[in-house]
Each structure stands twice: as C-alpha cells, then as structure tokens.
C-alpha positions, 0 to 999 in steps of 0.5 A: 339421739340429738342433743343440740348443744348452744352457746350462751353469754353469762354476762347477760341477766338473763343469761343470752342464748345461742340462736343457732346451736353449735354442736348436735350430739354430746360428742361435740362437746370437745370441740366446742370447748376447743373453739371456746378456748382458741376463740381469741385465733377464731374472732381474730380470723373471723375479722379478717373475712375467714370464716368456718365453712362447716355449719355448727364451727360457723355458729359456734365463731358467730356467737363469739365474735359477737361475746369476744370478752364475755364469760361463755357457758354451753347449754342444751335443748333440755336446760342442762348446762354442759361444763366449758372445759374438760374439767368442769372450769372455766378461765375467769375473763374480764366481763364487758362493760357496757 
C-alpha cells in the first residue's frame, strides 16, 4: 500500500507542506531522514547546479534548498506525523528570521 510521505517547514504557522512528496512507502522513511541529515552537503550541491536525478531525492533537495535552517518534520497523505530520525528526535536548529 502507498503511503506518499512529504516534508514540512515547522517553522511556519501554519506548518508549510511539501507540494511534492519525497518518498511513497514507509520504507522510504530511512532515506529521507538521511536526506534530512546531510542536507547542509545536498543544499550545497544543489547550488552548484547538482541536482538529484531520482524523482522523490529531487523533491526531497527542493524542499530544503528552499528551508535550508528551518526545523524539518516529515508528514503523511493521512496527517500522521513521521519522526525525523530513527529515534524520534530532532537536532534543534536555529529557526530563520524573517
């Protein structure tokens, strides 16, 4: 069964999702938190014109280049909110100012 999953900024009121999702099944779960992880590497690439060819990664690095220091959760097409690591935290960062 699919389960699209999508990436939301917390750091807007109300939170502002994905309009793409970034994974189908919950299996996909691990690499999106990867993703998540690594995004400083993958906005950095991103800038420099190096972008994901596989479709949900390409969703997943579009999302962030536009959120680079806002505070990332991960959602699904039925409102259940999906832990962004393993453990079920997340690294605090520095929300944005506007």
């Amino acid at each position: 069964m699919s389960t699209w999953l999508y990436l939301k900024c917390l750091d807007h009121d109300p939170e502002l999702w994905a309009d793409s999702e970034s994974g189908q099944h919950l299996y996909d779960l691990p690499d999106i938190r990867a993703d998540i992880a690594n995004r400083d590497v993958l906005v950095a690439a991103a800038k420099a014109y190096a972008w994901p060819s596989e479709h949900f990664r390409a969703n997943t690095v579009r999302f962030l280049v536009s959120h680079p220091k806002c505070r990332i959760g991960i959602g699904d097409e039925y409102g259940h909110e999906h832990p962004v690591t393993a453990a079920g935290t997340q690294q605090p960062t520095e929300r944005t100012k506007p």
